[in-house]
C-alpha positions as CSV (number, residue, x, y, z in Angstrom):
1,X,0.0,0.0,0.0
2,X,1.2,3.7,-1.0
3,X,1.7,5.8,1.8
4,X,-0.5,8.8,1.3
5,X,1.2,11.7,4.1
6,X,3.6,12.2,6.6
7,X,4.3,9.1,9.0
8,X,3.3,11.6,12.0
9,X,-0.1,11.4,10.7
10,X,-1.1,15.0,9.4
11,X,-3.0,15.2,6.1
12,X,-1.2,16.9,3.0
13,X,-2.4,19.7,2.8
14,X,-4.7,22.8,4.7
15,X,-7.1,22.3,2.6
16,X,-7.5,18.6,3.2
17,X,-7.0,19.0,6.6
18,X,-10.1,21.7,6.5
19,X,-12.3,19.1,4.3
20,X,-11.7,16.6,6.7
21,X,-12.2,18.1,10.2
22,X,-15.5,20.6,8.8
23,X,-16.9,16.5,7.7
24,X,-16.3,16.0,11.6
25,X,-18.3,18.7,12.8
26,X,-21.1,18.8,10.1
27,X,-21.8,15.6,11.3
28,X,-21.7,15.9,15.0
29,X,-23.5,19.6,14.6
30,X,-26.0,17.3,13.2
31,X,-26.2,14.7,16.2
32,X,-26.6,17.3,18.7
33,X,-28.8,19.2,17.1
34,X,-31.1,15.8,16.6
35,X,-30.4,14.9,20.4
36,X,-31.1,18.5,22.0
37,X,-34.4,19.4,19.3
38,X,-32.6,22.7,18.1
39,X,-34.1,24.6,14.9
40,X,-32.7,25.3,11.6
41,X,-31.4,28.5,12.7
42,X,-29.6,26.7,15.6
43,X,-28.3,24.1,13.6
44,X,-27.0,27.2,10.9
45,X,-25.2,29.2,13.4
46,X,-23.6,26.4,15.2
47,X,-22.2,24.7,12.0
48,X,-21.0,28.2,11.0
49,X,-19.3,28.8,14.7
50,X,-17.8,25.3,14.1
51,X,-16.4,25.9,10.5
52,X,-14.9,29.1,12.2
53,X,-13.1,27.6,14.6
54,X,-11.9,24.7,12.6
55,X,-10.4,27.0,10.2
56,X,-8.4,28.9,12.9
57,X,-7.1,25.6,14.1
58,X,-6.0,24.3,11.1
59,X,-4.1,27.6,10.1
60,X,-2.4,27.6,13.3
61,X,-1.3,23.9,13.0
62,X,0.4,24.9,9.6
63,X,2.1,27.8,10.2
């Protein structure tokens, strides 16, 4: 099998990493907001909040 990254086990790229990790939280922003009854508007700003904060992670992890 090809080795697809770094052996330390970071994606490639940002932008992978980003894809990745917003998949993450899209789907547990989903199972919370099933579990807890929230509204569209809920479920909106907290996947938004969520992206946000992913994308400040991830630039700080590959400075």
């Amino acid at each position: 099998m090809q080795r697809m990254g770094p052996t330390d086990g970071k994606p490639q790229s940002h932008e992978k990493a980003k894809e990745i990790l917003a998949g993450f939280a899209g789907a547990f922003v989903d199972r919370i907001v099933e579990t807890k009854g929230l509204d569209y508007v809920d479920k909106e700003k907290a996947k938004h909040a969520a992206k946000k904060q992913l994308e400040e992670g991830v630039a700080q992890e590959y400075q």
